[in-house]
Structures are given as structure tokens and as C-alpha cells.
C-alpha positions in Angstrom: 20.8 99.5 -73.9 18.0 98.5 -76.5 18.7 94.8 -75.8 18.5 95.0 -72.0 15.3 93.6 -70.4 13.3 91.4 -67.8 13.1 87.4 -68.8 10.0 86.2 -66.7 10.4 82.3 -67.0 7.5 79.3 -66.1 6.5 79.3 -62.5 4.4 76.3 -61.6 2.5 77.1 -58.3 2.6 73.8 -56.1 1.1 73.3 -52.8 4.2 73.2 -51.1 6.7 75.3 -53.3 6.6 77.0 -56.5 8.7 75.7 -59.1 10.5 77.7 -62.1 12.5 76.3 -64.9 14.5 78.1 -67.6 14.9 76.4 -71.2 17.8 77.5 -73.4 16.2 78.7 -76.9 12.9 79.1 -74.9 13.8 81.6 -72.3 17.7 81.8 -72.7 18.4 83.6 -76.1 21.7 82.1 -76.6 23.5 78.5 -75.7 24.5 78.4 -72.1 28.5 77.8 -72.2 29.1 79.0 -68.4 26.9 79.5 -65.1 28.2 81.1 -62.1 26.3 82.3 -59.0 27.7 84.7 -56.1 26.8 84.4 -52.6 27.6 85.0 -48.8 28.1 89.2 -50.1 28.9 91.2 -47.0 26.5 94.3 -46.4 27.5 97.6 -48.3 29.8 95.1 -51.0 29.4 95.7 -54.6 30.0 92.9 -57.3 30.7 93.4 -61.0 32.7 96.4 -61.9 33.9 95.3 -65.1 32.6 94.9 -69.0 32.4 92.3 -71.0 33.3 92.5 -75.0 31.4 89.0 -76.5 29.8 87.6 -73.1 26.0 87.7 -72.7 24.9 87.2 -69.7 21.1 86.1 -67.8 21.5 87.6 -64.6 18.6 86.1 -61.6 18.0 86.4 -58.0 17.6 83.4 -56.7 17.4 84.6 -53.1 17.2 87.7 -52.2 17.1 91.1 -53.8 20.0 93.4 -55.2 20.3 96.3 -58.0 22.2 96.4 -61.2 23.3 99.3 -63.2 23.8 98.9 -66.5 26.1 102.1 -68.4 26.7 101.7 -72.2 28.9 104.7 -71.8 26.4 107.1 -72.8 23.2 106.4 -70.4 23.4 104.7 -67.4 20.0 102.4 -66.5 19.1 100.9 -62.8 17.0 97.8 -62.6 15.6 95.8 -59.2 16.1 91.7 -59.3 13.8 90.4 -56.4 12.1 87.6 -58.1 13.7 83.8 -59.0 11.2 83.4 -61.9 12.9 86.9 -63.7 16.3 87.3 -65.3 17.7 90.2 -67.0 19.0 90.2 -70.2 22.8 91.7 -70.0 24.4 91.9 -73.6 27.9 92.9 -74.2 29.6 96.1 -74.1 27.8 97.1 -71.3 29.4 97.8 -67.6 28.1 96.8 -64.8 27.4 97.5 -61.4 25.6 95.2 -58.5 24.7 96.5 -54.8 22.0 96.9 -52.3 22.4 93.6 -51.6 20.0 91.9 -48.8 21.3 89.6 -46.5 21.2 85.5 -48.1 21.3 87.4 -51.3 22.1 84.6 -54.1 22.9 85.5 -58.2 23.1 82.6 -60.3 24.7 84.0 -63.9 23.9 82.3 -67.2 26.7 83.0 -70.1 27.2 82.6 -73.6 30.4 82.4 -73.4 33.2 80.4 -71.3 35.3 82.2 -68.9 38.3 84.2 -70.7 39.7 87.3 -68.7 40.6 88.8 -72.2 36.8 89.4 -72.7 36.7 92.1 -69.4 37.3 95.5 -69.4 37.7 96.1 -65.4 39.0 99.2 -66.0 36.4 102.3 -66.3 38.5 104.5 -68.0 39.3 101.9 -70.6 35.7 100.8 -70.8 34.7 104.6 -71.6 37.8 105.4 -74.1 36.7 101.7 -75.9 33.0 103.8 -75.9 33.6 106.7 -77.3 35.8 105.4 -80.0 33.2 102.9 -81.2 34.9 99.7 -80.2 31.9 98.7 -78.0 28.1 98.7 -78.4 27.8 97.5 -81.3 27.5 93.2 -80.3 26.9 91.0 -82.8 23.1 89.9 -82.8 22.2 86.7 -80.3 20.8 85.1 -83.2 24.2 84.7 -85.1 26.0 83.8 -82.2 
């Protein structure tokens, strides 16, 4: 849990808009191999639900607002996204949890890996037996990735 946190990236204040951009090695600690967003959620729907085993991820509000909780088996954390110029950090081993979701709600994804199911644990019970026998939690550091 150590490795979650807020990204703020550069927001440029224009007279009509605002404008943020995101540069991997500068704000993105790791080389974008996948981005995904999720949109049109119905009210009371919750997203995530799984694990991943190598896949970090920079998880943004783009519209909207939503929460994610973040459980490394041990402690469970809760964190707001309701800003486009902040990401959070998501490293692996770590399940997760998205709802509260308000309406036009959009979640763009940055990954470092490409998409492989055999990375997910969507099963809690697996997630928690892969916990307490050491198998997760201990990622290999961004930097030798």
C-alpha cells in the first residue's frame, strides 16, 4: 500500500478550457503498453473486482467523480478521483474496488502491461489465500520493469 498515491499532472489554465497532459517517465512511472477507459456506468454499478499480479495501473477521472478501494489483503484504503489533472498510482497485487459513481462518470486506465487474463485474480478468496501465503505484495520495483 506504500506505493499507492495521487499523480497531479500539468494543467495549463486557458481562457476557454484548461488543458492537462501526462508524459510517460515524467508523470507515468512506467511505459504505457495498454489504456482503457470505462463509461456509460449505471447508478449503484461497481467496476473492478479483480487483482492484478504484474499490471500497474494510472487510474484518472476524466469526468466525473467515483471511489476506489484499494485492499492488499491486510488493510483496506479508500481514495476520491474527482479531478482530470490527478491519477492514482495502482501497483500490483492489490484488489480493487470502484463505486459511487456520478452520472457521465468517465475512467481512462493507463497500464504497464498488455491485456492478459492470466494476470487477474477475480476471485476474492483466491486473491486472499495468494496474500496470506506471500505470493502477492511483493511487485517488482517500477524502475526494473
Amino acid at each position: 500500500m506504500q506505493r499507492v498515491r495521487y499523480i497531479e499532472f500539468s494543467k495549463f489554465r486557458e481562457e476557454r478550457h484548461n488543458l492537462s497532459l501526462l508524459e510517460e517517465g515524467m508523470h507515468i512511472p512506467f511505459p504505457i503498453r495498454r489504456i482503457f477507459y470505462i463509461y456509460d456506468i449505471p447508478g449503484g454499478e461497481t467496476r473492478g473486482g479483480h487483482a492484478n499480479r504484474a499490471n500497474t495501473e494510472v487510474v484518472i477521472a476524466l469526468s466525473g467523480s467515483f471511489d476506489i478501494h484499494l485492499s492488499d489483503g491486510r488493510e483496506t484504503r479508500s481514495f476520491t478521483l474527482n479531478r482530470s489533472n490527478i491519477g492514482l498510482l495502482v501497483p500490483p497485487g492489490l484488489w480493487v474496488v470502484m463505486d459511487n459513481f456520478t452520472t457521465g462518470t468517465v475512467v481512462l486506465c493507463l497500464c504497464s502491461t498488455p491485456y492478459d487474463e492470466k494476470d487477474y485474480i477475480r476471485d476474492l478468496a483466491t486473491f486472499q489465500q495468494e496474500c496470506a501465503c506471500g505470493l502477492l505484495n511483493n511487485p517488482t520495483p517500477l524502475s526494473s520493469r
